[in-house]
N, C-alpha and C positions, 0 to 999 in steps of 0.2 A: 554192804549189808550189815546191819545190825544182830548180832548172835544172842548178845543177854540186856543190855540197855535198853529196855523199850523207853526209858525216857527220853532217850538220845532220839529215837527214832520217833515217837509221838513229835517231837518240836520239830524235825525234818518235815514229818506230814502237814504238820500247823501250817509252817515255813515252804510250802507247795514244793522243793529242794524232791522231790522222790522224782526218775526217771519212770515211762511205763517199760523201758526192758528192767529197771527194779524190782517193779511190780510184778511182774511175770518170774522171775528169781523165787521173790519171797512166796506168790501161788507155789511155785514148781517145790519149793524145798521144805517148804510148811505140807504141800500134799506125801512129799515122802516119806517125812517123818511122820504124818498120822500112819501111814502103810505100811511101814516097819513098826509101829506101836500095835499096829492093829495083829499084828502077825503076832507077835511077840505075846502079847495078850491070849492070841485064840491057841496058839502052841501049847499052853498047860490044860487047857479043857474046862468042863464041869463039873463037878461030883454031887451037886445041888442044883439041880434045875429049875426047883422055887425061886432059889435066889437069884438064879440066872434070868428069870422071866421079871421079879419084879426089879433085877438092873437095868433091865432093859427097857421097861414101862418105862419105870422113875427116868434114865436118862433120857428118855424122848418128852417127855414133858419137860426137863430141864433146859432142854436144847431148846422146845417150842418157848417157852419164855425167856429164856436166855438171848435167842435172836431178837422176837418183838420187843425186848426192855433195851438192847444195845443198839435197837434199828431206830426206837424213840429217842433216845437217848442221843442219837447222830440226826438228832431234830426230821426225823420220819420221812417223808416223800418231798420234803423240803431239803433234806439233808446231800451232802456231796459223797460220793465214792464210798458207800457203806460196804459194798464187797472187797475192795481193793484192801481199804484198812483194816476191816477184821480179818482179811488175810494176812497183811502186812504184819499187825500186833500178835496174830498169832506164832509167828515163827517163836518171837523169843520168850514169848510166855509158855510156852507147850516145852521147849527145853528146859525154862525154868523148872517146871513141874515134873518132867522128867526125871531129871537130876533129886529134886526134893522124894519122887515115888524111890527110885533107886535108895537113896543113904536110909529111906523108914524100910524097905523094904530088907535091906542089909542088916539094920541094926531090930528087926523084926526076926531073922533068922541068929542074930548071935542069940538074944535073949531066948532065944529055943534052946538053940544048942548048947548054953551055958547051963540051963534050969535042967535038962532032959525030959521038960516035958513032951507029953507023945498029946499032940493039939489034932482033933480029930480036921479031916478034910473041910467036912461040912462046915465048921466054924471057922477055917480058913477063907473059904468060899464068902460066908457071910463077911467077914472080914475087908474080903479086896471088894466087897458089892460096895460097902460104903465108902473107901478109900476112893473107888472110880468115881460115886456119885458126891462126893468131898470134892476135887478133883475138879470135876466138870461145873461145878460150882464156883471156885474160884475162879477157874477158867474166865467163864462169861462177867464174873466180877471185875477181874481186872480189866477186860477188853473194855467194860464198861468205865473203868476210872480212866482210861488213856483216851474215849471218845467225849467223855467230859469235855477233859485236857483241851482235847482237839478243837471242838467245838466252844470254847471259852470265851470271852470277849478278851481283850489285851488286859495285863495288869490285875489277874487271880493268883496274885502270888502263893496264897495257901494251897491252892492244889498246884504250883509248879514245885513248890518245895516238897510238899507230898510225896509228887512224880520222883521228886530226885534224889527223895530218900530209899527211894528201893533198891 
């Protein structure tokens, strides 16, 4: 399995190279880690519930077009295995994003602590609304450059080097 490469792992999927006990791996540990995100997330609460409602809106629209643009994108009801691989892609891109929420979110609390500003909840709240919806945005962005990828004719060298610049 693939932890941060999703290039490595996009030319495996191209390369038909994925077992389905792979597949079942990458569903099983891509649903995990949503589930301890998810926990993790709802552990600190709300103190805004404006903001909470229009995270919520806004992410559900982003989701509704973020699947129809990456299910076109995997050439639509003509396309192959569009569950399998937005699962698959998502393990190491959701880590990625991880990892990236973590160090802003680190370096979001020094610059607190060092200023002594006292940063009301509510604009905290407003804060992480956009970071999620940032976020879930990239998210389906990149699912999207790696089903490109996938779906490519041989010999697009500009988006392989793209891919492999990440």
């Amino acid at each position: 399995m693939f932890y941060w490469k999703t290039s490595s792992l996009a030319k495996q999927i191209k390369e038909g190279k994925i077992r389905e006990s792979d597949r079942k791996n990458y569903y099983l540990a891509t649903s995990i880690l949503v589930s301890i995100l998810m926990y993790l997330a709802m552990g600190e609460g709300t103190s805004d519930y404006i903001a909470t409602l229009v995270e919520c809106t806004v992410l559900i629209l982003i989701v509704v077009f973020g699947i129809n643009i990456t299910f076109n994108t995997n050439k639509g009801n003509e396309g192959e295995d569009y569950v399998a691989r937005v699962t698959m892609l998502s393990l190491p891109i959701l880590i990625k994003l991880f990892v990236f929420a973590f160090i802003a979110a680190l370096l979001f609390g020094i610059v607190i602590g060092a200023t002594g500003d006292n940063i009301e909840i509510a604009s905290g709240q407003w804060s992480m609304t956009i970071i999620a919806l940032v976020t879930q945005v990239l998210f389906f962005w990149r699912i999207n450059v790696h089903l490109e990828y996938i779906n490519a004719g041989a010999g697009i060298v500009e988006q392989e080097n793209a891919i492999q610049d990440e």
